[in-house]
Z-matrix of the N, CA and C atoms (Angstrom, degrees):
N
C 1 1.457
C 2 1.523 1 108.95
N 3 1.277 2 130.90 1 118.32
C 4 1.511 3 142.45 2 168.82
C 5 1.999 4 101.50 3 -114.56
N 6 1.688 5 95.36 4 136.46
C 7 1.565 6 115.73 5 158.74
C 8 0.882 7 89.72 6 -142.35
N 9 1.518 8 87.34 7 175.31
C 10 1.578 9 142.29 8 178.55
C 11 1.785 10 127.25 9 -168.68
N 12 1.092 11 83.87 10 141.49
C 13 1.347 12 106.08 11 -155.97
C 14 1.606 13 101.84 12 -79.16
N 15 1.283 14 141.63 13 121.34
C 16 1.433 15 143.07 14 179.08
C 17 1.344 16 126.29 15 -138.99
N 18 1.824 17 113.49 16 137.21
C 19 1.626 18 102.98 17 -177.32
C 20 1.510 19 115.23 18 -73.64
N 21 1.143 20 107.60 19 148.40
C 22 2.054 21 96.19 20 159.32
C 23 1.489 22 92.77 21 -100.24
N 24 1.979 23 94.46 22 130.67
C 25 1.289 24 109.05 23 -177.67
C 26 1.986 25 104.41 24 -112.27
N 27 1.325 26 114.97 25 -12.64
C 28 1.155 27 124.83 26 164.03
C 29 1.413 28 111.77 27 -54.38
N 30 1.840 29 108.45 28 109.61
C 31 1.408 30 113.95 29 171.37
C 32 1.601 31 112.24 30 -51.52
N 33 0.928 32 123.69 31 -7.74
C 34 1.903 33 100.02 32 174.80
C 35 1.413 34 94.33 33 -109.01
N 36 1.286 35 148.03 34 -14.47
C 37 1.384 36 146.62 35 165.66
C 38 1.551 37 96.65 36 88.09
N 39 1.406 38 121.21 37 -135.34
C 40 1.577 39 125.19 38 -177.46
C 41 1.385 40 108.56 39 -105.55
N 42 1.381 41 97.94 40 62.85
C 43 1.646 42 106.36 41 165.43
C 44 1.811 43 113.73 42 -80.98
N 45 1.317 44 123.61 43 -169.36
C 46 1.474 45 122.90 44 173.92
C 47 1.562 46 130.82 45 -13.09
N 48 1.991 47 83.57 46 -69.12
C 49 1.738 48 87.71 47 -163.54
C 50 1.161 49 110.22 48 -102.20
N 51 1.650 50 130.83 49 -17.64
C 52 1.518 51 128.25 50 141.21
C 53 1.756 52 134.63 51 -32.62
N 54 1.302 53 90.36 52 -47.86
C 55 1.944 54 109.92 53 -177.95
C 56 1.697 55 79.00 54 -70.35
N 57 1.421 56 146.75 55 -77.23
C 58 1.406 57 145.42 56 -146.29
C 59 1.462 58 91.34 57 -54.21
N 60 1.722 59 115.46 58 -64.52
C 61 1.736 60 87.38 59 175.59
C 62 1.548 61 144.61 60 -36.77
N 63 1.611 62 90.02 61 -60.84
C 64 1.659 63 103.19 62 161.62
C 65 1.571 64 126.38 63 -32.07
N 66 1.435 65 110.12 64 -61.82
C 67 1.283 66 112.33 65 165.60
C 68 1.688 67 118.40 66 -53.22
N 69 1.166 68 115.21 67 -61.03
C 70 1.415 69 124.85 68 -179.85
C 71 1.891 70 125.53 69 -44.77
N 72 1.436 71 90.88 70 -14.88
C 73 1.143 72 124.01 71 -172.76
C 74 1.886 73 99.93 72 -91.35
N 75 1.263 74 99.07 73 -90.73
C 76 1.609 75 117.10 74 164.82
C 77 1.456 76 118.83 75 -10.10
N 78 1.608 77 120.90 76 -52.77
C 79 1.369 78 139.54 77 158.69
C 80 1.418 79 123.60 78 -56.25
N 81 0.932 80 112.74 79 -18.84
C 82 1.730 81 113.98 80 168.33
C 83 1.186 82 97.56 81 -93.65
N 84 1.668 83 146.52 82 63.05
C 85 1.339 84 150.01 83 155.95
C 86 1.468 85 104.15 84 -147.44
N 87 1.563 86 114.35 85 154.02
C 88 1.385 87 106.78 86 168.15
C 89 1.884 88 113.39 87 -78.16
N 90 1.798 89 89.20 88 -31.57
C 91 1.480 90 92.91 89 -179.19
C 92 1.339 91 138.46 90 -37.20
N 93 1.546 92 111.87 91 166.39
C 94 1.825 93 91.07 92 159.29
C 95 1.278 94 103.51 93 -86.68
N 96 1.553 95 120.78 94 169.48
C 97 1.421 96 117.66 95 158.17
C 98 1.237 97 91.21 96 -131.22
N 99 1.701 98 117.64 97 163.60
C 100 1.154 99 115.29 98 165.23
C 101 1.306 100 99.43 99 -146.34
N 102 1.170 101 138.58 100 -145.08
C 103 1.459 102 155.08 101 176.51
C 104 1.684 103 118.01 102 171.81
N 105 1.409 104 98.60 103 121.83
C 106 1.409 105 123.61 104 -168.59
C 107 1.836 106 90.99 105 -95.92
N 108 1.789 107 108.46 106 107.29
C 109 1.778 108 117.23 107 150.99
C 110 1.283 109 106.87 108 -132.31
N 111 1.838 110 96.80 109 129.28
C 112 1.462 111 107.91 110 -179.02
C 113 1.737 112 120.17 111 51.37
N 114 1.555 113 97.39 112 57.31
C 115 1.655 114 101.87 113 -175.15
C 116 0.886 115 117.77 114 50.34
N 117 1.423 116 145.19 115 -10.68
C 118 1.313 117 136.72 116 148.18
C 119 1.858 118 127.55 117 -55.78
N 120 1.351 119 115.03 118 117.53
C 121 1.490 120 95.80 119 166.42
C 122 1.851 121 111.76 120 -103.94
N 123 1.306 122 97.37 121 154.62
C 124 1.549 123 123.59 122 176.41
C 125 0.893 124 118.95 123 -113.91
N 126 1.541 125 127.32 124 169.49
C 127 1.374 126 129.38 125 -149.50
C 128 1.631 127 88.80 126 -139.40
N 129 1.318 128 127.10 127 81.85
C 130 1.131 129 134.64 128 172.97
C 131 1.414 130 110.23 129 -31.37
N 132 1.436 131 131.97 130 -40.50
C 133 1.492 132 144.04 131 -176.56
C 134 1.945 133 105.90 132 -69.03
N 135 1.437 134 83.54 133 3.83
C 136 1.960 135 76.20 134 175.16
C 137 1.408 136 116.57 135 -147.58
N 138 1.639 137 110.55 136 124.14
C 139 1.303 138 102.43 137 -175.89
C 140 1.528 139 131.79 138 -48.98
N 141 1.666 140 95.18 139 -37.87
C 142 1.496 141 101.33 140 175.33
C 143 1.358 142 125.61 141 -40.38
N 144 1.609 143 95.66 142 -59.87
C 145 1.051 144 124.12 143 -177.61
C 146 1.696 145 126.91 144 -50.66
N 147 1.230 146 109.66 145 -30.84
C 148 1.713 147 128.42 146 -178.62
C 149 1.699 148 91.43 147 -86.51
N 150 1.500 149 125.58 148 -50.39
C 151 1.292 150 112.94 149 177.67
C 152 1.299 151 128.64 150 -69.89
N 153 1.260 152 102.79 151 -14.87
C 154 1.417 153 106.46 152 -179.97
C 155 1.397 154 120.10 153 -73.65
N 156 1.528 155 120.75 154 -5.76
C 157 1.620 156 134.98 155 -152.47
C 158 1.891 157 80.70 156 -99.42
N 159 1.218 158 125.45 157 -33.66
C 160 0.977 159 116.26 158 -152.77
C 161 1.533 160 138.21 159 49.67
N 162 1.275 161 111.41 160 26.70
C 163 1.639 162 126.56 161 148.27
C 164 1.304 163 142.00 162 8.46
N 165 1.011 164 148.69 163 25.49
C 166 2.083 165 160.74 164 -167.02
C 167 0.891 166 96.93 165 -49.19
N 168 1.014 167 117.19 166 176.92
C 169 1.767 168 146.17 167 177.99
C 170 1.136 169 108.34 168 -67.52
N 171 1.110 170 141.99 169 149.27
C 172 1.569 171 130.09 170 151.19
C 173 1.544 172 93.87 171 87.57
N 174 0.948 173 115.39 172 10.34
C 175 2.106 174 106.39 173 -168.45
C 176 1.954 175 82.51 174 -100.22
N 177 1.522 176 89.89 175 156.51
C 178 1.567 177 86.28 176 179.75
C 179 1.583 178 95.05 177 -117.36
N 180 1.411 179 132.41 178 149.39
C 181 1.497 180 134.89 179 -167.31
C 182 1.762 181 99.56 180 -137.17
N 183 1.516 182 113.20 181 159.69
C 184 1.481 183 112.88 182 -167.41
C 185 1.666 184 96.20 183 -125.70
N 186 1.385 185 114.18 184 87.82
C 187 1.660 186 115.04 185 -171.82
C 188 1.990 187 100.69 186 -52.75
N 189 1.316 188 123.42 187 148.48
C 190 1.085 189 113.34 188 174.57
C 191 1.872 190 101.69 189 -123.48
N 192 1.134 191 118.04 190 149.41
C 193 1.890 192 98.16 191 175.93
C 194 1.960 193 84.16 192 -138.32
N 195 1.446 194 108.13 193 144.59
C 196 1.350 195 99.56 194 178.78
C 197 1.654 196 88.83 195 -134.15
N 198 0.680 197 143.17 196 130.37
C 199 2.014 198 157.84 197 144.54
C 200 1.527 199 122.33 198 125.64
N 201 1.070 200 99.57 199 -155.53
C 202 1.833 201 98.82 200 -169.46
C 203 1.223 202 119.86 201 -14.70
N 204 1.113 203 126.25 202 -72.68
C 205 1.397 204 139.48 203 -161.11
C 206 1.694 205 109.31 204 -104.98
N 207 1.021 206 117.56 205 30.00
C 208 1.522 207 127.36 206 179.50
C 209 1.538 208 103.31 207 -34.37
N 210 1.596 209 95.12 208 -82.00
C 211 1.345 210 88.48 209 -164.12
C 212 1.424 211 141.23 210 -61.20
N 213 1.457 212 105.34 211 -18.15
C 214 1.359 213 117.30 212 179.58
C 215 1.291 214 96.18 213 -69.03
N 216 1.652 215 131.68 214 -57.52
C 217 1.433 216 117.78 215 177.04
C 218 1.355 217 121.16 216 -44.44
N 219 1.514 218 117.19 217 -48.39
C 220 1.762 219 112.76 218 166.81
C 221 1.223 220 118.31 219 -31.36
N 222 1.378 221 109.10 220 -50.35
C 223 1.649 222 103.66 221 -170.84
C 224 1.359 223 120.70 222 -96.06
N 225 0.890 224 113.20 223 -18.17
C 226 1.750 225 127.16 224 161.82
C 227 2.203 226 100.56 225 -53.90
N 228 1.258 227 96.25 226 -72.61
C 229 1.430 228 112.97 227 -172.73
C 230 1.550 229 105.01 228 -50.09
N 231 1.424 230 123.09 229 -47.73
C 232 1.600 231 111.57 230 -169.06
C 233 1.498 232 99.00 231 -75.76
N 234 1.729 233 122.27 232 -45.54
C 235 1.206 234 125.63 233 -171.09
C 236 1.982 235 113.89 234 -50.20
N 237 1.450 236 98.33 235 -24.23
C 238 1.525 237 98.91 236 178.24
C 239 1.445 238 104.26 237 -80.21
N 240 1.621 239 122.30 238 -47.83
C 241 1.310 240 107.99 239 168.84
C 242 1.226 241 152.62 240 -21.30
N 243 2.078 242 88.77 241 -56.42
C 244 1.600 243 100.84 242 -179.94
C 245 1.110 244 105.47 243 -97.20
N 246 1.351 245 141.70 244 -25.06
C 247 1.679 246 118.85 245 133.32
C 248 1.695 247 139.62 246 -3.71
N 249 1.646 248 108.37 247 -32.14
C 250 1.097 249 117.96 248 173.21
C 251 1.727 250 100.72 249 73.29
N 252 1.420 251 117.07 250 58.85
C 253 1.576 252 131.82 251 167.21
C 254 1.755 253 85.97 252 20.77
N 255 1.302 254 127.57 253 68.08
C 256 1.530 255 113.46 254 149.29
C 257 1.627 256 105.43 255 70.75
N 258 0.948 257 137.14 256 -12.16
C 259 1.650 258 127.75 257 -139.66
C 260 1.602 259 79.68 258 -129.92
């Protein structure tokens, strides 16, 4: 299991079409991913689920990746973050 801890710097945070990246993203791994905000964990692999965290700008989130391909998802997943999801 590898995390890391990352800001969302995207002014709409994990709204609609950000969370669809995220997810869309997440799914190209065998791993799990999840992400721990505000003691809550999420299931990066679900849109619901990423919207449901309700996510802002400036919120800080703890990506988690656990199996085969962990790390490449770690760095794939934070690198989209601080990318600012495209937007």
């Amino acid at each position: 299991m590898v995390s890391q801890k990352v800001k969302i710097i995207n002014p709409t945070g994990l709204h609609l079409r950000p969370a669809g990246l995220f997810c869309t993203k997440a799914l190209c791994f065998e791993c799990k991913v999840t992400f721990l905000y505000k003691n809550a964990e999420a299931n990066a692999k679900s849109v619901l689920s990423v919207l449901g965290a309700c996510v802002k700008e400036g919120d800080e989130i703890e990506i988690i990746c656990d199996g085969a391909d962990e790390v490449k998802a770690l760095e794939a997943m934070v690198e989209l973050v601080e990318s600012g999801l495209d937007e």
